[in-house]
C-alpha atoms as one frame of an Amber mdcrd trajectory, in Angstrom:
protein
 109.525 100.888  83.718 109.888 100.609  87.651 109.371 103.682  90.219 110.274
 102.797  93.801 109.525 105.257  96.796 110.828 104.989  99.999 108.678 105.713
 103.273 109.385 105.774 106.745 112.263 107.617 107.889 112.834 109.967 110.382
 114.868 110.657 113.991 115.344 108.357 116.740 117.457 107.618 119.786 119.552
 105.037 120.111 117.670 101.597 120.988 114.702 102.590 119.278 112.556 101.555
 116.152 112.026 102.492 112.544 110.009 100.666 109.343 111.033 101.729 105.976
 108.937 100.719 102.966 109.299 100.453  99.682 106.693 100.935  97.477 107.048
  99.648  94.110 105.191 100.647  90.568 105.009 100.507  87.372 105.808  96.572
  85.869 106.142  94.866  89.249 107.511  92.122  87.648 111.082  93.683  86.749
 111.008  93.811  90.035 111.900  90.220  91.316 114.462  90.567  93.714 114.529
  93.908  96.382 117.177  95.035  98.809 117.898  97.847 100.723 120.911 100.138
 100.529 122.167 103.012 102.984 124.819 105.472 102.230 125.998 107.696 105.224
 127.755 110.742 104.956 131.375 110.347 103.235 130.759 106.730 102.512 130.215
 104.554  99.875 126.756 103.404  99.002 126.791  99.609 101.127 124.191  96.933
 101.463 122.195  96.131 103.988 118.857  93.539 102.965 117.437  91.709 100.403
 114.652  89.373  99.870 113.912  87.681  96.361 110.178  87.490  95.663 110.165
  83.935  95.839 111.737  84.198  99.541 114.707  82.294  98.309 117.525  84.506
  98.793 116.950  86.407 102.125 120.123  87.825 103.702 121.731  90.711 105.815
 124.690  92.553 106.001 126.627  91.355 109.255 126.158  94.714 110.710 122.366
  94.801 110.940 121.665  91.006 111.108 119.747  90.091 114.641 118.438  93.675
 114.081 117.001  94.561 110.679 114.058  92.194 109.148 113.063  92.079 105.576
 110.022  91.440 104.335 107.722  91.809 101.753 104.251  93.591 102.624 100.492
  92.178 102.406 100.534  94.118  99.126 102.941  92.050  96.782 104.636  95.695
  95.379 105.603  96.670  99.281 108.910  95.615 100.714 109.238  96.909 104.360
 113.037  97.282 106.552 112.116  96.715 110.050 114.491  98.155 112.226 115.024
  97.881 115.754 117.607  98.257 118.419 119.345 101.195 116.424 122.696 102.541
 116.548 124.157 106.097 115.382 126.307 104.160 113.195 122.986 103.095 111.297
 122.335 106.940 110.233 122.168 107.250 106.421 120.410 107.964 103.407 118.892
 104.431 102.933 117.414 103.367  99.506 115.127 100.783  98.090 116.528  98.832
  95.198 115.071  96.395  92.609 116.183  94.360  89.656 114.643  91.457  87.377
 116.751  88.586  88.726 119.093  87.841  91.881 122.209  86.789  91.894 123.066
  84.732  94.728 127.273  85.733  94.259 126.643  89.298  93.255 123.281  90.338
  95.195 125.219  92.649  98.055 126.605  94.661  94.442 124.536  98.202  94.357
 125.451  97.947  90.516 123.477  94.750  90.264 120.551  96.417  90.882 118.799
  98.157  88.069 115.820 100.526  89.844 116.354 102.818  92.621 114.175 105.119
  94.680 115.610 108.395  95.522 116.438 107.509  99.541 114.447 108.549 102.943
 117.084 110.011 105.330 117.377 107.420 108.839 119.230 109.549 111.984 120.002
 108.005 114.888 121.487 110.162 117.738 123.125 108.882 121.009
């Protein structure tokens, strides 16, 4: 079994900074590829990161890339969302998500991803 728990939300203007982490438990190594998802209010759950454990898949959605960094913490279970120069279009649940292998076709797929955490809420006002 895998837990994940997101960290790290909160409020912020636009042009500022938040890190989100995602702390992961349980057997770690179900765990092989991470992303991050957000879901904002009357919208469909959309991707926005992931990062492989091996570091080789690594990508962004278009609409956070230049802004957003992935990356996986000191500790090998932490995977943190850097995010900087925000937008109120970024405001949304976001959620950590894990799975045993990546697909490089299919990795952007919220349904590819087997573990969850339950979401830390991201608000971005103008």
């Amino acid at each position: 079994q895998v837990h994940l728990e997101e960290s790290g939300g909160g409020s912020v203007q636009a042009g500022g900074s938040l890190r989100l982490s995602c702390t992961i438990s349980g057997d770690i190594s179900k765990a092989f590829t991470s992303a991050w998802f957000r879901q904002a209010p009357g919208k469909e759950r959309e991707f926005v990161a992931v990062l492989s454990r091996n570091g080789a898949l690594k990508n962004y959605a278009s609409s956070v890339e230049g802004r957003f960094t992935i990356s996986r913490g000191a500790a090998e279970n932490t995977v943190n969302l850097q995010m900087d120069t925000l937008k109120p279009e970024d405001t949304a649940i976001y959620y950590c998500a894990a799975d045993s292998v990546y697909s490089l076709a299919n990795y952007y797929l919220a349904n590819n991803y087997e573990y969850w955490g339950r979401g830390t809420q991201v608000t971005v006002s103008s």
